[in-house]
PyMOL CGO cylinders between C-alpha atoms (Angstrom):
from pymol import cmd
from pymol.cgo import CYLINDER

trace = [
    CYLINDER, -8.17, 72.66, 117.29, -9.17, 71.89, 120.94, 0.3, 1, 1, 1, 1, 1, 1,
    CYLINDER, -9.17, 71.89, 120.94, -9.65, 68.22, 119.89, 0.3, 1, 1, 1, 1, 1, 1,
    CYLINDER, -9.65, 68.22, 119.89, -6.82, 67.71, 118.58, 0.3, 1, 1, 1, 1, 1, 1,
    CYLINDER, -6.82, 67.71, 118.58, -5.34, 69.22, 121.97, 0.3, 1, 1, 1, 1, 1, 1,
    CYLINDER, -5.34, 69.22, 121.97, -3.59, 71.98, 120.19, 0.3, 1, 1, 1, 1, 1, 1,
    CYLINDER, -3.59, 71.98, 120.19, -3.93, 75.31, 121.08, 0.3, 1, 1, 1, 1, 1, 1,
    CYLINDER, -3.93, 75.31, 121.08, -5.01, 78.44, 118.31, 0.3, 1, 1, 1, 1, 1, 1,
    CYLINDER, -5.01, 78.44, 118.31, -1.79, 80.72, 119.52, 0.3, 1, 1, 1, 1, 1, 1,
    CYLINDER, -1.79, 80.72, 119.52, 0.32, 77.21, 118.55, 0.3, 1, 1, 1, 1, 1, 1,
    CYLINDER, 0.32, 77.21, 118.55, -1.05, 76.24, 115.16, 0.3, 1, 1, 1, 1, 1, 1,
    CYLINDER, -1.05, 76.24, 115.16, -0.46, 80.06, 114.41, 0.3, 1, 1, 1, 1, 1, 1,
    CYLINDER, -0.46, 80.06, 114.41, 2.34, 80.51, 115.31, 0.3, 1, 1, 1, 1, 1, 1,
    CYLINDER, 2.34, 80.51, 115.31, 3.62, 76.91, 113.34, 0.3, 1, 1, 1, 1, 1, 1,
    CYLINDER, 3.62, 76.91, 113.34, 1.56, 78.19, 110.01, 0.3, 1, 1, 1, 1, 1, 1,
    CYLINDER, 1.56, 78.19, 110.01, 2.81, 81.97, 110.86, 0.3, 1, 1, 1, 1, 1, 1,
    CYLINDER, 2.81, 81.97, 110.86, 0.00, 83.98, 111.60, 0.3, 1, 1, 1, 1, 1, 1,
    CYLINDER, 0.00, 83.98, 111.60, -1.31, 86.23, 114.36, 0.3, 1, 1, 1, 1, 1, 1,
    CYLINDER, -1.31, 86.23, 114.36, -3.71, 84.44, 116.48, 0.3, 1, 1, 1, 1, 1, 1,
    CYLINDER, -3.71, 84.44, 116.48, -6.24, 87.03, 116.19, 0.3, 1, 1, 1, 1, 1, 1,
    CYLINDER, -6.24, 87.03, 116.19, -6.71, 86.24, 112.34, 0.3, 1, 1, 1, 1, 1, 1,
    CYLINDER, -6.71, 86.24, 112.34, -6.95, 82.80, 112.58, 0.3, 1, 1, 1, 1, 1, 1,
    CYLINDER, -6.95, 82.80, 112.58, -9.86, 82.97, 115.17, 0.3, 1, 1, 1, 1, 1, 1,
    CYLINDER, -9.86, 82.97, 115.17, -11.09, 84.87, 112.40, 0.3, 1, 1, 1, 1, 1, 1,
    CYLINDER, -11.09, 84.87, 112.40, -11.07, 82.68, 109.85, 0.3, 1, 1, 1, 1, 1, 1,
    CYLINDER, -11.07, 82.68, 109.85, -12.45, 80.06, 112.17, 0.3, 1, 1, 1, 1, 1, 1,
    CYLINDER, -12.45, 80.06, 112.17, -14.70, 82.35, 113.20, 0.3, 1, 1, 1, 1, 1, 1,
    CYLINDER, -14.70, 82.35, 113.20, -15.87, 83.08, 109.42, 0.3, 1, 1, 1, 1, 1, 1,
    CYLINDER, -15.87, 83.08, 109.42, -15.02, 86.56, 110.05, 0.3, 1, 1, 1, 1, 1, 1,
    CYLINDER, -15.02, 86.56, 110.05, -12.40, 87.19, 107.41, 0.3, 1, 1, 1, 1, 1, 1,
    CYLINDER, -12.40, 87.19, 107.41, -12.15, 84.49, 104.11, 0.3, 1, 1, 1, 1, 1, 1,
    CYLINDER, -12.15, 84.49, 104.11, -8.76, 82.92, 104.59, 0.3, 1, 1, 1, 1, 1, 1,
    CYLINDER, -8.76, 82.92, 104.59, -6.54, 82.84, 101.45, 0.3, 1, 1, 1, 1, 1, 1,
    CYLINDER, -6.54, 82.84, 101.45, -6.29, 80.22, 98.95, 0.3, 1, 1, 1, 1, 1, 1,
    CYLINDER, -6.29, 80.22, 98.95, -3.57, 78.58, 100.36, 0.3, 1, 1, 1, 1, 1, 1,
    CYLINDER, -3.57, 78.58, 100.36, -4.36, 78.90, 103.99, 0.3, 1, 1, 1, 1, 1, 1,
    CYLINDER, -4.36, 78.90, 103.99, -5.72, 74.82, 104.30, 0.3, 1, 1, 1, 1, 1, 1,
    CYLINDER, -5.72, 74.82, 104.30, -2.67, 73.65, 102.55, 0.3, 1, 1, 1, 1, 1, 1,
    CYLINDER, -2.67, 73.65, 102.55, -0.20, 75.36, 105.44, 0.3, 1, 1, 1, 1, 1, 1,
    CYLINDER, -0.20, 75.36, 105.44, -2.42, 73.99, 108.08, 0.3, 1, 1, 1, 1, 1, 1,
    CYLINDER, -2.42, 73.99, 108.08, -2.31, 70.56, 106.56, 0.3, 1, 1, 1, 1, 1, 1,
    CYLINDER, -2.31, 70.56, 106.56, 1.64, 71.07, 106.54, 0.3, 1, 1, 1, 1, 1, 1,
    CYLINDER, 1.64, 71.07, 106.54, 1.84, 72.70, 110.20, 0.3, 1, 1, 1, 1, 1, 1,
    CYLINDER, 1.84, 72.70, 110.20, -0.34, 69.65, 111.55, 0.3, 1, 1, 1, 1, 1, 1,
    CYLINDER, -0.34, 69.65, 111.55, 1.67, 67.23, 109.61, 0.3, 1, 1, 1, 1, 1, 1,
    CYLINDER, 1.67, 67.23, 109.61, 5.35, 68.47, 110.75, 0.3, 1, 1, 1, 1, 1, 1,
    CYLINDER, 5.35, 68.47, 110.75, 3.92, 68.66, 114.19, 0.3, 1, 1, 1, 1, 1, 1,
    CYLINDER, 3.92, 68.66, 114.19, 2.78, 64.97, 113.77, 0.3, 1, 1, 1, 1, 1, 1,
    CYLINDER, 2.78, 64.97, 113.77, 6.10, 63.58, 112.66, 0.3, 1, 1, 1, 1, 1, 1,
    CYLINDER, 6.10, 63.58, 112.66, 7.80, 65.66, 115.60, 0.3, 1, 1, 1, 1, 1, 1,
    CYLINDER, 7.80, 65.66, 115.60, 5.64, 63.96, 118.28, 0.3, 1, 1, 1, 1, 1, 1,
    CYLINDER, 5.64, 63.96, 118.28, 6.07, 60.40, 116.28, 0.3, 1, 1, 1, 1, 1, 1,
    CYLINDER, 6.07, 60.40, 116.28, 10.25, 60.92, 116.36, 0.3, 1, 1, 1, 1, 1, 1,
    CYLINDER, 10.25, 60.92, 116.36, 9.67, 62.17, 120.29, 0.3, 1, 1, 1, 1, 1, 1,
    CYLINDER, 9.67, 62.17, 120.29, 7.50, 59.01, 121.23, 0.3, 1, 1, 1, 1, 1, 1,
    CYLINDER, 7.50, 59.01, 121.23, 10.13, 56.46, 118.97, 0.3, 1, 1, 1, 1, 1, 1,
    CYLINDER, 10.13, 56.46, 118.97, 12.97, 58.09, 120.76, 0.3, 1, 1, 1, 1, 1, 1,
    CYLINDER, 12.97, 58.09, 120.76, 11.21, 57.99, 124.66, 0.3, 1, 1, 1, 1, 1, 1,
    CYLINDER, 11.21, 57.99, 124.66, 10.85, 54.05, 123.59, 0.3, 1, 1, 1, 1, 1, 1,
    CYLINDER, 10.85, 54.05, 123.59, 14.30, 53.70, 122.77, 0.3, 1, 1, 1, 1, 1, 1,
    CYLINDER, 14.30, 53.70, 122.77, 15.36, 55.43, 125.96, 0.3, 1, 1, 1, 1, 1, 1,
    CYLINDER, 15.36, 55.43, 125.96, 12.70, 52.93, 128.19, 0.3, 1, 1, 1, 1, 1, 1,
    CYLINDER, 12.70, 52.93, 128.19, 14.09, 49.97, 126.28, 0.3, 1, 1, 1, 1, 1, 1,
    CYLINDER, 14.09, 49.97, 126.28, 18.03, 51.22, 127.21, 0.3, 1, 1, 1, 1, 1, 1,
    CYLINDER, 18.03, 51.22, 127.21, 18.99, 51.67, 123.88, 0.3, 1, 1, 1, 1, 1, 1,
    CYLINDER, 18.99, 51.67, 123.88, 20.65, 54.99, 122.93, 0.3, 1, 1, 1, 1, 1, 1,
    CYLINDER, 20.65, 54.99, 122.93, 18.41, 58.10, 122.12, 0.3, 1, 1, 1, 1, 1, 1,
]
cmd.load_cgo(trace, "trace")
């Protein structure tokens, strides 16, 4: 997650999880359930269309149209 620049305590707290167990699962320390890649896939992809709404509405704002 540090590549992406997003922080364990955030992606677990967007897919609802202590951050303890997902350094575990990362960490291959506990076996993450069945549909643990599916709710990352979702948390990552909400979070993507947030920052793609945030950076269309900072554009409007530089171009002085309203936000």
């Amino acid at each position: 997650m540090a590549r992406l620049g997003l922080p364990q305590e955030k992606l677990a707290a967007l897919i609802g999880i202590h951050p303890t167990l997902l350094s575990r699962y990362f960490r291959g320390l506990r076996k993450p359930p069945p549909d643990f890649e599916a709710k990352v896939n979702a948390a990552l992809d909400r979070l993507e269309a947030a920052e793609r709404a945030a950076e269309e509405a900072r554009q409007r704002v530089l171009a002085g149209g309203a936000a």
